[in-house]
C-alpha positions in Angstrom: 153.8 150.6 122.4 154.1 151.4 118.8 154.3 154.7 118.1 152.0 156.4 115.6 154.6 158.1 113.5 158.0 157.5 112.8 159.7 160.9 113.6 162.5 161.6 111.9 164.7 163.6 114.7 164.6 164.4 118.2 163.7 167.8 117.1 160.6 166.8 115.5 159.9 164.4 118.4 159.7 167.3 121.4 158.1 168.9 118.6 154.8 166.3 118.8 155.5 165.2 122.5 152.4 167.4 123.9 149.9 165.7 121.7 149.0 162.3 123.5 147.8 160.9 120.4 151.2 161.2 118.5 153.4 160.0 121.9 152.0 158.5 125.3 154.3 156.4 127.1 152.2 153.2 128.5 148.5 153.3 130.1 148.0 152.6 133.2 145.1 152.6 135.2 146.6 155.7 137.1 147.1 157.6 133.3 143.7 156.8 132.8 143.1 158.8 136.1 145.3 161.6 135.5 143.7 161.8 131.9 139.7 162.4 134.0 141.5 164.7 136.1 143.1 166.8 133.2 139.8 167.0 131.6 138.0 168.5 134.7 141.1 170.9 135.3 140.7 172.0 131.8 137.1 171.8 131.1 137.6 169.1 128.2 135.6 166.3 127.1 137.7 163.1 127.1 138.7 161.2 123.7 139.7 157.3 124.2 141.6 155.3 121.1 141.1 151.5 121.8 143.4 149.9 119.5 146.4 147.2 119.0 149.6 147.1 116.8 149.0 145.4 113.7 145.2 146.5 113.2 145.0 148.0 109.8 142.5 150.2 110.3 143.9 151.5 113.7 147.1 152.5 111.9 145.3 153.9 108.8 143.7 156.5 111.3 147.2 157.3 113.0 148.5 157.9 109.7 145.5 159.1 107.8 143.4 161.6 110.2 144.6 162.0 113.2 147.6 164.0 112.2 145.1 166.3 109.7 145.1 169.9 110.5 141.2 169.9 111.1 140.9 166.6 113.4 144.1 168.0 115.4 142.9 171.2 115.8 139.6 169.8 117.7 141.4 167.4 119.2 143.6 170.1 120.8 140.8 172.3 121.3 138.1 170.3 123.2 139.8 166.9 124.0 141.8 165.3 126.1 142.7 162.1 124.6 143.7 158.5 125.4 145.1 155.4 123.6 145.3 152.5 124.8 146.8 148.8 122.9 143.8 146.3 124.2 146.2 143.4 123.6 149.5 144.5 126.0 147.5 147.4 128.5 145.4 146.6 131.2 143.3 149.8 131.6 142.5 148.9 127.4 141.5 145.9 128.0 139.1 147.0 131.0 137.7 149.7 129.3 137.0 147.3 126.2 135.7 144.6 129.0 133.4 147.7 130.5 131.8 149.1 127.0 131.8 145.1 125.6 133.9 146.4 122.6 134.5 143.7 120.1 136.0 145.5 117.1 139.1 148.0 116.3 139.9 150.9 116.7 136.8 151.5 119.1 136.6 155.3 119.9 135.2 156.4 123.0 134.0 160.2 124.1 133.5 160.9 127.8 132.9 163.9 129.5 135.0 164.5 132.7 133.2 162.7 135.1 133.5 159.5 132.9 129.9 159.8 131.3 129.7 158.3 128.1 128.6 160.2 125.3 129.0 158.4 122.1 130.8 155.6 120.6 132.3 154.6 117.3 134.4 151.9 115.3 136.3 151.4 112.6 138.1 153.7 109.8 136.8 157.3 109.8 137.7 159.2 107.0 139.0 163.2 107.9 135.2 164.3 107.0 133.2 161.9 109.2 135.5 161.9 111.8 135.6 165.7 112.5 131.4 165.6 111.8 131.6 162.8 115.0 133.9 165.7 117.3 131.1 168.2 116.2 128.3 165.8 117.5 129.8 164.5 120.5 130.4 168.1 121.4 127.1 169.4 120.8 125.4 166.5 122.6 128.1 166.7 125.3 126.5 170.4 125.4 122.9 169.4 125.5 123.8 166.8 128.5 122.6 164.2 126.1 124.7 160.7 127.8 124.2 157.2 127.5 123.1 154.7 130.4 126.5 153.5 130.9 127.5 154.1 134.7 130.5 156.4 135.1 132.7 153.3 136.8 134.6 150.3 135.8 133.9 147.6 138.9 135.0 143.9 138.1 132.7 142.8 140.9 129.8 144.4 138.8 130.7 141.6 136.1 130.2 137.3 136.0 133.6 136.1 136.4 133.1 134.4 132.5 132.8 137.7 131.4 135.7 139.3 133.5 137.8 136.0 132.2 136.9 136.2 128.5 138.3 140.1 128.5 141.2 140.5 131.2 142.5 136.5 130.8 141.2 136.4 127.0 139.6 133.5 127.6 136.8 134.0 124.9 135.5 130.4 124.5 132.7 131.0 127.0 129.5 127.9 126.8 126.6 129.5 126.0 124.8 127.7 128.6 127.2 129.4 130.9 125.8 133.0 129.7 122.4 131.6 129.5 122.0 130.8 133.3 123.3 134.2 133.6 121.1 136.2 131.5 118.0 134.1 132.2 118.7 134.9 135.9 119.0 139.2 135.3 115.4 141.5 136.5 116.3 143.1 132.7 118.4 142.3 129.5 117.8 145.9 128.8 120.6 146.7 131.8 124.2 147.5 131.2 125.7 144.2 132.1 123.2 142.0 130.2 124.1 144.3 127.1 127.5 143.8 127.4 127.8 140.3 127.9 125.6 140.1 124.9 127.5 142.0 122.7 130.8 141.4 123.6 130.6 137.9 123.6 128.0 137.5 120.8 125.5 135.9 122.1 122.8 134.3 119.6 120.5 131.6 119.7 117.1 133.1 121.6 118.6 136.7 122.0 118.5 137.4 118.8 115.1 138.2 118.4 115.2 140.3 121.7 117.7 142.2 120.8 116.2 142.8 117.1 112.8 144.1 118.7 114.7 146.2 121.3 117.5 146.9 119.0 116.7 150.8 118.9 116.0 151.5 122.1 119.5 150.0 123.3 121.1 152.1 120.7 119.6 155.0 122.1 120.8 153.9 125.9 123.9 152.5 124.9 125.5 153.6 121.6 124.5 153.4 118.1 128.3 151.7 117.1 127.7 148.5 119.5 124.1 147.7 118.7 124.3 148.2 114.9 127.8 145.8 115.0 125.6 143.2 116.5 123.0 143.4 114.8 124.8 142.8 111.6 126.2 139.9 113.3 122.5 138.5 114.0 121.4 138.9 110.4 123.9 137.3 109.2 122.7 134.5 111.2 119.9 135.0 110.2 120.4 134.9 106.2 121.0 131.0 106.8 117.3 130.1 108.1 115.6 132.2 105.4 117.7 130.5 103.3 116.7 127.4 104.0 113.1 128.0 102.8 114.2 130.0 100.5 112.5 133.4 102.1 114.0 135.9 99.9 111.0 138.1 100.6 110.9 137.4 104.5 114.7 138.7 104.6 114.1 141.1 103.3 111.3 142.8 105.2 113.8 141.9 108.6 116.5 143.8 106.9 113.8 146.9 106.1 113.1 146.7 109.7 116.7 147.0 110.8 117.6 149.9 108.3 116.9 152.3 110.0 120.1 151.4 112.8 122.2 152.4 109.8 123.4 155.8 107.9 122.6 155.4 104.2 126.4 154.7 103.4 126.5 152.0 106.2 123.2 150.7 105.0 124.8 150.5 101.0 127.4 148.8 102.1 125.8 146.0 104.6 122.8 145.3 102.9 125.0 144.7 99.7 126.8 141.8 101.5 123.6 140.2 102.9 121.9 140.1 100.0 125.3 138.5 98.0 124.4 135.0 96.6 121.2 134.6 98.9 120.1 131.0 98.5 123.5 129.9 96.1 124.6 126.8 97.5 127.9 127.1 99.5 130.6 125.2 98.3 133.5 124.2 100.3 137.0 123.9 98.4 139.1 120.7 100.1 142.9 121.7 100.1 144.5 119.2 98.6 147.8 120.0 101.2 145.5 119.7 104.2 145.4 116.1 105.6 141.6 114.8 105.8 139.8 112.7 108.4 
């Protein structure tokens, strides 16, 4: 595994070595054990890194905030934490299979009984990320947990599903997933949710997952929902577009602004709005052979 920091000297390496985030030998299932237990034995909530090397944004955090003095000092504090590389670690790429994580670094926060309290993605500058400590902490404190259960079964799972995580077999047919979902009591459940998200599946969901989009951000984690959402009105965008619904998009996005912080918000409806209705055109390259 790569390490976060290139330490100059031994010295400086036992220095770091009692900070998991800054040195962890490989993750195992077992470690990912040992890490639950360490948490009960010292009253901790539990801190999981989902990342791989070569992710931009996952190294910008190792190099960026995870070694500030604030975010360090929590982290010591109130944490026990765990990395995991989702491309060469097993236990990474279960726990990415279990919470249907899709983008990276994904940042989990468990208490230690494995109950999920929140989720996140992506870069977090020093500021928001110590402000998401604080709130996992006070919710943590309030016994405010999502509807994930506490477990991660492979029987609980399709075998597509299993496949397109552990195997990285990702190409799954939609009419596969359909037959599944279609045969579920609720999409609302875990597993429905996860197969949704993780595999990112469109077509009729879409709209379900709109309408029930903030209650299953409430069960399951504003970070997922909002990620698929995004992913859905970007689908979306092309059949306004085609009758030239300017208006009409714009009420859906007004409906699904309120998944969103105000920076988030800025930033996304910014990109859905770019060139609505301009005609795409699609440069040939002149070196690529052509059928």
């Amino acid at each position: 595994m790569k390490r976060l920091f290139k330490i100059a000297s031994a010295f400086l390496l036992l220095a770091w070595s009692s900070i998991a985030l800054n040195a962890q030998t490989t993750s195992t299932d077992e470690s990912w054990e040992s890490a639950k237990k360490q948490a009960q034995t010292e009253k901790k909530l539990i801190f999981v890194d989902l990342y791989f090397t070569g992710c931009m944004p996952c190294a910008q955090m190792d190099k960026e905030v995870f070694p500030d003095p604030k975010v360090k000092a929590v982290l010591e504090a109130d944490f026990v934490t765990f990395k995991s590389d989702i491309l060469k670690e097993e236990i990474g790429k279960k726990l990415s299979m279990k919470y249907g994580v899709t983008g990276f670094p994904t940042f989990l926060f468990l208490n230690a009984d494995g109950k999920i309290i929140d989720n996140a993605g992506g870069f977090q500058s020093v500021d928001q990320f110590t402000a998401l400590l604080q709130n996992v902490k006070e919710a943590a404190q309030k016994g405010n947990f999502k509807k994930y259960s506490t477990k991660i079964q492979e029987n609980d799972y399709p075998d597509f599903y299993v496949q397109a995580y552990l195997a990285n077999k990702r190409n799954v047919p939609f009419d596969v997933a359909d037959t599944y979902l279609k045969a579920q009591p609720s999409l609302l459940a875990e597993v429905p949710f996860v197969i949704i998200t993780g595999l990112r599946i469109g077509k009729q969901y879409d709209d379900f997952f709109l309408k029930n989009a903030s209650q299953l951000s409430k069960d399951y984690g504003s970070s997922s929902v909002s990620g698929h959402v995004f992913t859905i009105l970007q689908r979306k965008k092309k059949e306004f577009e085609k009758t030239n619904d300017l208006k009409g998009f714009k009420e859906l996005l007004a409906e699904a602004k309120e998944l969103y912080t105000t920076e988030e918000w800025t930033k996304y409806e910014g990109i859905l709005l770019k060139d609505f209705g301009v005609e795409k055109v699609v440069t040939k390259n002149p070196y690529t052979l052509q059928k």
